[in-house]
matplotlib code that plots the C-alpha trace (Angstrom):
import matplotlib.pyplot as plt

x = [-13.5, -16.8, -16.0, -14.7, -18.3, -20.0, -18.8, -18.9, -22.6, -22.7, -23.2, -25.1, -28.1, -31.2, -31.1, -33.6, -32.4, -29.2, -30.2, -32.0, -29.0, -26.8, -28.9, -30.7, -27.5, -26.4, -29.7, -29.0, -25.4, -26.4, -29.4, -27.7, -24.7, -26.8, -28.4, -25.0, -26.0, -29.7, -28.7, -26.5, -28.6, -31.8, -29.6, -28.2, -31.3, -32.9, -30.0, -28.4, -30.9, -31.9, -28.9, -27.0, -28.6, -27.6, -24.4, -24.2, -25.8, -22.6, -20.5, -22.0, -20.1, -17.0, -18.2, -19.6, -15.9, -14.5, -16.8, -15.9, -12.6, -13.6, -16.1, -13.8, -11.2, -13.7, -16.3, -13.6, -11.7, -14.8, -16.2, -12.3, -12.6, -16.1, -14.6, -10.9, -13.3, -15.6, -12.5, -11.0, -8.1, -7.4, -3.9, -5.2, -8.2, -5.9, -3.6, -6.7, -7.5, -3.9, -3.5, -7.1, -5.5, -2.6, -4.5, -7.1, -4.5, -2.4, -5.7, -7.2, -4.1, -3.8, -7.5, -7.5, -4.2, -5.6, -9.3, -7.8, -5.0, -7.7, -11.5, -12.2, -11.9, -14.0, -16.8, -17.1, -16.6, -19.2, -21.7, -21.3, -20.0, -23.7, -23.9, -24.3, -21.3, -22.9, -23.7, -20.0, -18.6, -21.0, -19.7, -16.6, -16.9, -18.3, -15.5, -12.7, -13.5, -14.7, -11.7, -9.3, -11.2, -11.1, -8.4, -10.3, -13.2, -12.0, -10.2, -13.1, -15.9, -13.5, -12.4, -16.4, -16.8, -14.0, -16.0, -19.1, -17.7, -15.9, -18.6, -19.4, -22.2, -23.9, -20.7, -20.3, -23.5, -23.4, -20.4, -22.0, -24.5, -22.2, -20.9, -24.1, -25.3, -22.4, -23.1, -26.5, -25.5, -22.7, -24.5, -26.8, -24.5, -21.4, -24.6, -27.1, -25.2, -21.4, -23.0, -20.4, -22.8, -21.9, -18.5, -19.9, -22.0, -18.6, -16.7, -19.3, -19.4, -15.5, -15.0, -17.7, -16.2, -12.7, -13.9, -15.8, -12.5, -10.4, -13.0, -13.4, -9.5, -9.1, -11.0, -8.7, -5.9, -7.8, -6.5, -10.4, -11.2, -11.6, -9.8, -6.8, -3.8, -0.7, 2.4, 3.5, 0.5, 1.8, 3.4, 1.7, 0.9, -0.1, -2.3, -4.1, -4.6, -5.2, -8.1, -9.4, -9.6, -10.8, -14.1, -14.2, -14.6, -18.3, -19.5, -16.5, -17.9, -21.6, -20.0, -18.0, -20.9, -23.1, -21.0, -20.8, -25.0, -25.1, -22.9, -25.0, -27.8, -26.4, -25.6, -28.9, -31.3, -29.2, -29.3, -32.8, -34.9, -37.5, -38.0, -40.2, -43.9, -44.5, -41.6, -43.2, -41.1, -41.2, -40.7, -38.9, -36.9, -36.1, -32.9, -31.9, -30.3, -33.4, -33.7, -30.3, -31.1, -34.5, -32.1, -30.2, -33.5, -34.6, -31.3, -30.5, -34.3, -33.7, -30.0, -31.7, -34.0, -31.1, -29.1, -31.5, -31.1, -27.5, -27.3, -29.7, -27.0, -24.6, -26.3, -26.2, -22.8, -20.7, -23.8, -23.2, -19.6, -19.3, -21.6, -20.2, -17.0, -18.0, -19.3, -22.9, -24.9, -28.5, -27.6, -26.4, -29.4, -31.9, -30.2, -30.3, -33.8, -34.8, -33.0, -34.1, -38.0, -37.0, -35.7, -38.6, -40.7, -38.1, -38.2, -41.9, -42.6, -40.0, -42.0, -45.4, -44.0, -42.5, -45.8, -47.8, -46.3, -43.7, -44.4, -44.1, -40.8, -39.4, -40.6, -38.5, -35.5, -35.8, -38.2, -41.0, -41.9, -38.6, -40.5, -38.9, -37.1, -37.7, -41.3, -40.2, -37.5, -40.2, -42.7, -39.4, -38.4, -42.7, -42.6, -39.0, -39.6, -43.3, -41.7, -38.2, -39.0, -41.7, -39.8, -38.4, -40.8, -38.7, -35.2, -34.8, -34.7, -31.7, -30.0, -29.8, -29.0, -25.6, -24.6, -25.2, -22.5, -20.1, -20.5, -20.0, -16.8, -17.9, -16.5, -16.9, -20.4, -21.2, -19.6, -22.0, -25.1, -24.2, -22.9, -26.0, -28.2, -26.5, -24.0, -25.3, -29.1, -29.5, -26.4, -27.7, -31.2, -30.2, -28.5, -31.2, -34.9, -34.2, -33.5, -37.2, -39.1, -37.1, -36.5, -39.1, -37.4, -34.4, -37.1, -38.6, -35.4, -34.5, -37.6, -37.0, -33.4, -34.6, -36.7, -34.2, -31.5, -34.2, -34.8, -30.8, -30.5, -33.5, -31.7, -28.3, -29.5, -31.5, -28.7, -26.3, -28.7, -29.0, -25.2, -25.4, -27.8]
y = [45.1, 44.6, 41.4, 40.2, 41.7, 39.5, 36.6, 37.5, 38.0, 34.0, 34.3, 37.2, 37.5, 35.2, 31.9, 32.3, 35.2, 33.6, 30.1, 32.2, 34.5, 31.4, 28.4, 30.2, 30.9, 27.2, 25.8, 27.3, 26.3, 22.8, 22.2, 24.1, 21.2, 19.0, 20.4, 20.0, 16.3, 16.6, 19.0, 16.6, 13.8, 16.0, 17.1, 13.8, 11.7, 13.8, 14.5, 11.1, 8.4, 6.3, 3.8, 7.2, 8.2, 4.8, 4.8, 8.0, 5.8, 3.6, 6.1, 7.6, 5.1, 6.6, 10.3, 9.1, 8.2, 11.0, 13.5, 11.7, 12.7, 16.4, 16.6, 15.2, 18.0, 20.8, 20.0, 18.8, 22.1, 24.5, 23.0, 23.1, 26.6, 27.7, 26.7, 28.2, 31.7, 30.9, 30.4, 34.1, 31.9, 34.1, 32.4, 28.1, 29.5, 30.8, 27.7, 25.5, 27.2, 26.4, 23.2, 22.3, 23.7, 21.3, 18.6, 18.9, 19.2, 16.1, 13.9, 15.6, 14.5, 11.1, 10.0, 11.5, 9.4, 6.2, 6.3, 7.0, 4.2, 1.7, 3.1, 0.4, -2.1, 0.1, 0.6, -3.5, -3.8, -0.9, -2.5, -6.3, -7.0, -7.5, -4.2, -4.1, -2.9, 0.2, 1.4, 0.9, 2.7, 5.5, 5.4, 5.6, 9.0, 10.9, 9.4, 10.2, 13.7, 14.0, 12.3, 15.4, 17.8, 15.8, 18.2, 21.2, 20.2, 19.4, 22.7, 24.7, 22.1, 22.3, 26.3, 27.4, 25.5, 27.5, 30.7, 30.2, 29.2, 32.2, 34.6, 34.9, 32.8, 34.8, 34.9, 31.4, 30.5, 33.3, 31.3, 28.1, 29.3, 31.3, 27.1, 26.0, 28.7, 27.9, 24.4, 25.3, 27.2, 25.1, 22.0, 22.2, 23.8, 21.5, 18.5, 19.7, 22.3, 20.7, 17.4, 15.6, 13.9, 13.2, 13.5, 17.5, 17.0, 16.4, 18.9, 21.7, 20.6, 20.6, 24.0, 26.0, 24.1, 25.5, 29.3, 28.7, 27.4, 30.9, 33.1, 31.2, 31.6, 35.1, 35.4, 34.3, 36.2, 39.2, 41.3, 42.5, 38.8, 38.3, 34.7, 34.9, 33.2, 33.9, 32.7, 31.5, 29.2, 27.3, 24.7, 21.2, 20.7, 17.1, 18.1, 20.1, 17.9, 14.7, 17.2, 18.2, 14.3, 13.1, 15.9, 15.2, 11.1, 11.5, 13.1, 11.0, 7.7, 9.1, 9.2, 6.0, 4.3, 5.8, 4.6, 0.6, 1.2, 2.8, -0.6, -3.0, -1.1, -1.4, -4.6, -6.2, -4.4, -5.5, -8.9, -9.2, -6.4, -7.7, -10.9, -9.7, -10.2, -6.1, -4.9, -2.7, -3.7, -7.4, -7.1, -9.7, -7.4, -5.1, -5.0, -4.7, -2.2, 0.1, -0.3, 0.9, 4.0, 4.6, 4.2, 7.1, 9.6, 8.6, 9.2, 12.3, 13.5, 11.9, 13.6, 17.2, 16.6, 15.3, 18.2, 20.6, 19.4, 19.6, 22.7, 23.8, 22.0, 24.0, 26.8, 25.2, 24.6, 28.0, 28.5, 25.5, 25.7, 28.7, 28.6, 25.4, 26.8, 29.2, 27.4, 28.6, 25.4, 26.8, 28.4, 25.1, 23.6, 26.1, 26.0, 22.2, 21.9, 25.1, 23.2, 19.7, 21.5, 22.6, 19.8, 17.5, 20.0, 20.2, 16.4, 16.1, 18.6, 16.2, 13.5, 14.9, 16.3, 12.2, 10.8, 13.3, 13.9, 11.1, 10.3, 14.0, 14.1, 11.2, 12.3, 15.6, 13.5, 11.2, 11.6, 9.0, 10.0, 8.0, 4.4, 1.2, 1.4, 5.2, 4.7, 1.5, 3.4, 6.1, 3.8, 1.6, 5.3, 6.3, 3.1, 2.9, 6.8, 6.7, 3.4, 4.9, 8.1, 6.1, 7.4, 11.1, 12.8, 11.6, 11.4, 15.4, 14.7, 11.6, 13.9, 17.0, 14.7, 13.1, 16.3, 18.1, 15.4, 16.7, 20.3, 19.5, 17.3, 14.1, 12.2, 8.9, 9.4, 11.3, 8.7, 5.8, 7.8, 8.4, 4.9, 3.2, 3.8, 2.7, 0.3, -1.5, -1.3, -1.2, -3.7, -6.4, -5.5, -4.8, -8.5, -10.4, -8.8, -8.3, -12.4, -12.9, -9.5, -8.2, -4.6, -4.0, -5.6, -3.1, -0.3, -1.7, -1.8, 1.4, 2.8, 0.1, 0.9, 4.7, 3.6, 1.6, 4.4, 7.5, 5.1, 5.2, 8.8, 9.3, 7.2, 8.5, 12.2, 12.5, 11.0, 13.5, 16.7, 15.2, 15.8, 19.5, 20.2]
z = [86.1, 83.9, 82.8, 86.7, 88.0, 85.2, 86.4, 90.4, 89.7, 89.7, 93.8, 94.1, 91.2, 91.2, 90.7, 87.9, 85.8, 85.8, 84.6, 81.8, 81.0, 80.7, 79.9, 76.8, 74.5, 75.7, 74.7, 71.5, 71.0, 71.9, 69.2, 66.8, 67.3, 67.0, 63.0, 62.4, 62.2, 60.9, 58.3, 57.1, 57.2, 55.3, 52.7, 52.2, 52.6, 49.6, 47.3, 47.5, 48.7, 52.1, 51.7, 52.2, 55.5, 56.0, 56.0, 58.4, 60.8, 60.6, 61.2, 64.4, 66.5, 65.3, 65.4, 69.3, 70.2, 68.5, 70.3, 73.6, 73.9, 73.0, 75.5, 78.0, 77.7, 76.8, 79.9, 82.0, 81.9, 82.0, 85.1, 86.9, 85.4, 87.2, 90.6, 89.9, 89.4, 92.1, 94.6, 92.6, 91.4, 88.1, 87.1, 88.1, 85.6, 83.1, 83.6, 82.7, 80.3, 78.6, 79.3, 78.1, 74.7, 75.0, 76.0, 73.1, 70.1, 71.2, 71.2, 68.3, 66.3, 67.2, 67.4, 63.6, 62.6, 64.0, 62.8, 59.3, 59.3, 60.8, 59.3, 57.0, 59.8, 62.6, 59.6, 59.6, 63.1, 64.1, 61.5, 62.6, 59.0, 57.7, 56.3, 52.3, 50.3, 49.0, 52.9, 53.8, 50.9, 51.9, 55.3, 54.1, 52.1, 55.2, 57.6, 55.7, 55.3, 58.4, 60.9, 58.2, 60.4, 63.6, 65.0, 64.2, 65.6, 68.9, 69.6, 68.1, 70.6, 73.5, 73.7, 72.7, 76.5, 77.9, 76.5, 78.1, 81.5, 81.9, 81.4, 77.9, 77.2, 74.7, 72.6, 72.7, 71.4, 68.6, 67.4, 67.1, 65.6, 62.9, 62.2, 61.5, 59.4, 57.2, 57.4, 56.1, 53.3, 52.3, 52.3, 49.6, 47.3, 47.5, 47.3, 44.5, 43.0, 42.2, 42.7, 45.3, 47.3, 51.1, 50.3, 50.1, 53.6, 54.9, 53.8, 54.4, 57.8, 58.3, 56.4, 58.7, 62.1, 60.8, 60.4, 63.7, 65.8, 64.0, 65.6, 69.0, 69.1, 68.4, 71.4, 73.9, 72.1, 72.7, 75.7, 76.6, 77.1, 80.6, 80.9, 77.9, 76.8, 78.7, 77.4, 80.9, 81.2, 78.1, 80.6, 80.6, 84.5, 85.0, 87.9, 85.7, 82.9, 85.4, 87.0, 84.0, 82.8, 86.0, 85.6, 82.4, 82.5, 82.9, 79.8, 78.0, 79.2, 78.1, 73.9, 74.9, 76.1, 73.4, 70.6, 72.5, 72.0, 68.7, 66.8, 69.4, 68.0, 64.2, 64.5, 66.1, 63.4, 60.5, 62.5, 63.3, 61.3, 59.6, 62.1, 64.7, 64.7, 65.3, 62.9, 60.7, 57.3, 56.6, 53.1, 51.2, 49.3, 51.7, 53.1, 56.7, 56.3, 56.2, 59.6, 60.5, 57.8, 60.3, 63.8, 62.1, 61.5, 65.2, 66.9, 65.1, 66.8, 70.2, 70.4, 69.3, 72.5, 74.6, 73.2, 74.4, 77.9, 77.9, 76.9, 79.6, 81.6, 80.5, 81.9, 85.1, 85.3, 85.8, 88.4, 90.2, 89.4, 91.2, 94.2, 95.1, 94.8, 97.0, 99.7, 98.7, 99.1, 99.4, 95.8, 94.4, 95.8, 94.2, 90.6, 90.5, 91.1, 89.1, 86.8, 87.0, 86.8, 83.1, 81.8, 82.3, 80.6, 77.9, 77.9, 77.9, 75.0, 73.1, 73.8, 72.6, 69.3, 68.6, 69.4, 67.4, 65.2, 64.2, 60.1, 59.7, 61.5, 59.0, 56.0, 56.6, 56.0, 53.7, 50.0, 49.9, 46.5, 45.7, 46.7, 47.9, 50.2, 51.8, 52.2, 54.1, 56.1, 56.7, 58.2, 60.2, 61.8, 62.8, 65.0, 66.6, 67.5, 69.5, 71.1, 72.1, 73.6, 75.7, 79.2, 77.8, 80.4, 83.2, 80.9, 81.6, 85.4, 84.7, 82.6, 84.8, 87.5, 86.0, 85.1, 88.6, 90.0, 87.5, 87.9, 91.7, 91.0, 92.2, 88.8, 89.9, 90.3, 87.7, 85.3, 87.1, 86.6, 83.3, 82.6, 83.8, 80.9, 78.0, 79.3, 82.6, 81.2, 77.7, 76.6, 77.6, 77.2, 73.4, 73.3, 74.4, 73.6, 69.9, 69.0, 70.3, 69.2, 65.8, 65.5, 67.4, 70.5, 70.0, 69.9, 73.3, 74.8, 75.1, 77.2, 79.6, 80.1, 80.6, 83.5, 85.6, 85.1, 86.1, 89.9, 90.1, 89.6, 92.0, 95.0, 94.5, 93.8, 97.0, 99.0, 97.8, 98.9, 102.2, 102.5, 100.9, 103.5]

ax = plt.figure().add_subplot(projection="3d")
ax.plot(x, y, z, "-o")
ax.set_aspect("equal")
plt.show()
């Protein structure tokens, strides 16, 4: 009865207490994802080298597409769950939350046998084929080790959602934040101490993801768990799964379309770095791929900020969820904007850290007392990172936006929000600015793209209140 009247609190406590109670611990969560990736990248960038980092910036395509089908399922099935509990529909909830389970092992096993039988081909692909032999072979190491723990990770990614949306959020982000402090500690040993490079980056992050998904399991098992497994619900029901895919399209397209932009990225700095009149490194020695080493210190910063917001999302959702389920529109209404206020100043504060404090920022991950080519990749990431987060004032407000159409089950419009950025913006932005401006123009591109996308939101957002009303 505790745990029912946790979640029944969704419609009746403020708007404001409950954003805090559920958007702090998914705040968390979400950034302390996302050290997964700049804990790597530190550890790596000072125990191994810059051609190391890299070749992890090759590999975030893959990881992108990977993480696409995980968020999928595991968003997919926590907003279907909000409203099943909002309507007081314990066994569709409980259903979801098996066929989520289902749904994630199938796909987490075949994504991992196909990346694996195919990776050498996706690294060239995803790097244009003008990436030097020593990246690839680095990209490699990490990927291999990485797609063995594909599985893992999407059950651990996908239940930890289920968690939080029915009524544990607290929990959930205390066991995200158990992965990464494993991560942390395993990181530098298997690195510095038993000397095995990123091939150790990889396997301390698969081994704490693994002890994170046996604890995020025994929580459903557990009969005081408020949602549970059921035996009975073990039953695939293909209007289940084709909900939970239909929800779950939008943040799916978001890791699709973010790993199109990361190789179009890849592939135009390896391309044209060093060409442009404003790029930064122009040295003849230096090799293009530095540029693609600093896209990978940049994006690993951007996606903490962006990660931030999501998780502040995430607080949103069972809110939304809920009310909406309920027929509570005025509730909806205040949690979106309540919402949409925090995220800007979320954004914003991102945006004054980059632009104040950017060299700082890079030196953290790679060593400039090495020379050559870091203290180039140092100066490469200072510039892209004040140019890129040019629009991340206003980013917050796009973000909350596309996710507010999700929570509220409109997929198809959630997916074109979120689709406009990357793929109807910045693709062909990303195509055509670079031949004439270097790196610098795939820098430029990216603020410009931001713009458009935050008018589109604006338009279709205030459209859709109008019919809430």
């Amino acid at each position: 009865m505790a745990k029912q009247a946790n979640t029944l609190s969704l419609g009746t406590d403020n708007i404001g207490s409950l954003l805090w109670r559920y958007a702090a611990p998914a705040i968390i969560a979400m950034a302390s994802n996302s050290l997964y990736h700049i804990i790597d990248s530190i550890f790596v960038g000072h125990g191994v080298g810059g051609a190391a980092i890299a070749g992890m910036a090759i590999t975030m395509p893959i990881m992108n597409i990977a993480g696409a089908f995980g968020a999928m399922v595991g968003v997919g099935a926590a907003a279907r769950m909000s409203i099943r509990l909002g309507e007081g529909n314990m066994q569709a909830a409980e259903k979801t939350l098996a066929n989520a389970v289902m749904l994630n092992f199938g796909l987490g096993l075949l994504l991992m046998a196909v990346m694996l039988t195919f990776l050498d081909p996706i690294l060239q692909l995803f790097s244009g084929g003008n990436a030097s032999a020593e990246t690839i072979q680095y990209a490699r190491d990490f990927m291999k080790i990485i797609l063995l723990g594909n599985m893992t990770q999407h059950m651990y990614l996908g239940l930890n959602e289920q968690i939080r949306a029915s009524g544990y959020p607290q929990k959930s982000m205390r066991i995200i934040l158990t992965a990464v402090a494993i991560n942390l500690i395993l990181n530098p040993l298997f690195i510095f101490k038993f000397g095995w490079g990123i091939k150790g980056s990889a396997l301390a992050t698969v081994i704490s993801q693994a002890i994170s998904f046996l604890i995020t399991f025994s929580h459903f098992c557990s009969k005081s768990s408020f949602v549970r497994f059921r035996r009975a619900a073990f039953r695939l029901d293909w209007k289940i799964i084709k909900a939970i895919i239909s929800i779950g399209l939008a943040p799916f397209m978001v890791n699709i379309c973010a790993s199109m932009v990361a190789a179009f990225v890849n592939t135009a700095l390896l391309k044209y770095g060093g060409t442009g009149v404003h790029d930064v490194v122009k040295s003849a020695h230096a090799s293009s791929d530095i540029y693609v080493g600093a896209y990978g210190i940049v994006n690993r910063v951007v996606m903490l900020l962006i990660m931030v917001i999501q998780g502040l999302n995430q607080g949103m959702q069972p809110i939304v969820g809920f009310n909406y389920g309920a027929k509570q529109y005025d509730r909806v209404r205040k949690a979106l904007f309540m919402t949409i206020a925090c995220g800007m100043t979320i954004s914003t504060l991102g945006f004054l850290c980059c632009q104040i404090f950017p060299d700082a920022i890079a030196h953290a991950f790679v060593d400039s007392s090495r020379g050559g080519d870091e203290a180039l990749m140092i100066a490469a990431a200072t510039q892209g990172m004040r140019i890129i987060v040019a629009m991340f004032p206003l980013v917050g407000f796009q973000i909350v936006a596309a996710a507010f159409f999700q929570y509220i089950g409109h997929a198809k419009l959630a997916i074109f929000v979120s689709m406009t950025r990357q793929l109807i913006f910045l693709l062909p932005l990303l195509w055509i600015i670079p031949r004439f401006m270097g790196a610098t123009g795939v820098w430029v591109s990216m603020p410009i793209a931001d713009c458009a996308s935050i008018t589109l939101a604006t338009i279709l957002l205030f459209r859709e209140l109008k019919r809430l009303k």
